[in-house]
C-alpha positions in Angstrom: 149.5 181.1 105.4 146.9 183.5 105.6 144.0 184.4 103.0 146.3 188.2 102.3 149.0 186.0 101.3 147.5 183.1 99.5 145.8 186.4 97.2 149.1 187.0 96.2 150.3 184.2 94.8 150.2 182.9 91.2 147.5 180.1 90.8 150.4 177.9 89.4 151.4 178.1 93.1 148.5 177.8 94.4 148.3 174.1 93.5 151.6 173.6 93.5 150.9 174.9 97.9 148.1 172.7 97.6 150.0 169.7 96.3 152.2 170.1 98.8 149.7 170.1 101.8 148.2 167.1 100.9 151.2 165.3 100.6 151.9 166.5 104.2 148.0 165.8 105.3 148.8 161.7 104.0 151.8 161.9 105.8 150.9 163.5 109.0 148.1 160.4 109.1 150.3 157.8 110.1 153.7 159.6 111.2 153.4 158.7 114.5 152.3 154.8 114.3 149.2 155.0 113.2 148.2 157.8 116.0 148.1 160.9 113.6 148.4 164.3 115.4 145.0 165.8 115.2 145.7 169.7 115.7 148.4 169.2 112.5 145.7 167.6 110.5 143.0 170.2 110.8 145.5 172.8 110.6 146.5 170.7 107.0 142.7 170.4 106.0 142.2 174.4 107.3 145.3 175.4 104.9 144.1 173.2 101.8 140.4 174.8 102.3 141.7 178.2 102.2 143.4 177.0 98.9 140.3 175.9 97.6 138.6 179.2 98.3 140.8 181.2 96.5 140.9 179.2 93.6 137.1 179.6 93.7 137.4 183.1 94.1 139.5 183.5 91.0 136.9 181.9 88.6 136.6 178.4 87.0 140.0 178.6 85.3 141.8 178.7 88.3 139.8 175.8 89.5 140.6 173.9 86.3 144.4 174.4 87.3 144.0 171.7 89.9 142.9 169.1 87.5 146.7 168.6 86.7 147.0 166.8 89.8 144.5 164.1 88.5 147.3 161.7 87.8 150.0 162.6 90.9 151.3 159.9 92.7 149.9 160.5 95.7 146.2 159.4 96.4 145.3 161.8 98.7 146.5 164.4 96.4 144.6 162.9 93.8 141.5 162.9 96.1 141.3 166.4 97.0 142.0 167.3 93.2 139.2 165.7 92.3 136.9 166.8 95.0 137.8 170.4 94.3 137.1 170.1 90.8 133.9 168.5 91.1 132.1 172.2 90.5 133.9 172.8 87.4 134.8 169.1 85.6 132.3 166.6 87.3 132.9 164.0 85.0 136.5 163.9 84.9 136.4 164.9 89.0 134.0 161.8 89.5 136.4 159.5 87.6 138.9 159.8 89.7 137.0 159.7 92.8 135.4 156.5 91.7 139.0 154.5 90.7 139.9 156.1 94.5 136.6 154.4 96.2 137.6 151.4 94.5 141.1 150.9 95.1 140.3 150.0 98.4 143.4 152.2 99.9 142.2 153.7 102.9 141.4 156.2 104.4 141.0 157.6 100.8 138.8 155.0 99.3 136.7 155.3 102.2 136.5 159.4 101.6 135.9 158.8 98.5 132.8 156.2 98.7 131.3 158.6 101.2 131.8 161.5 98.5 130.0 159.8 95.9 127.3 158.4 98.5 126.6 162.3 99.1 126.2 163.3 95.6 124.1 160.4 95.1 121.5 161.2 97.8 122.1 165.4 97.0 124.1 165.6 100.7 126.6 167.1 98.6 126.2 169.7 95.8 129.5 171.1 94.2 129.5 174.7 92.7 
């Protein structure tokens, strides 16, 4: 979907699109035994960025929309959530991220330690 299309779209499907992606971005992981198929990952990631971006470019309440995802089912869902929201609710954002790191359910846990690792040593700054 490009960036003309995602602007219009409501923001209520905007991360109900985004959901969606990163339900497929968990999926597309392991669907082949464990061999995930790297060109329909970073397309996923690309897709979930733009998402992201046009949240952003809509102001903080359109950012604060993704904070519904905070208790989906899905980890990785959760995870990008909470990453994305970091900016605009750190201390609920970091919550989550930190019951992620220590789940122990990877890859996610190990995203997640590595998030909070780089906003502990300032690697990572979200706006």
């Amino acid at each position: 979907m490009t960036r003309a299309n995602l602007s219009a779209l409501s923001v209520d499907q905007l991360v109900d699109r985004f959901e969606q992606l990163n339900v497929a971005l968990d999926n597309a992981r392991w669907d082949t035994l464990g061999q995930s198929d790297h060109s329909k990952v970073n397309s996923l990631i690309y897709s979930i960025r733009d998402i992201g971006e046009e949240l952003r470019a809509r102001g903080r309440e359109a950012r604060l929309a993704l904070t519904r995802l905070y208790t989906n089912r899905n980890i990785q869902v959760r995870l990008m959530a909470a990453k994305m929201t970091l900016g605009v609710a750190p201390v609920e954002g970091r919550k989550i991220i930190e019951e992620i790191a220590a789940s122990k359910i990877y890859p996610q846990a190990g995203d997640a330690g590595m998030t909070l690792s780089n906003l502990e040593e300032g690697i990572f700054k979200p706006t």
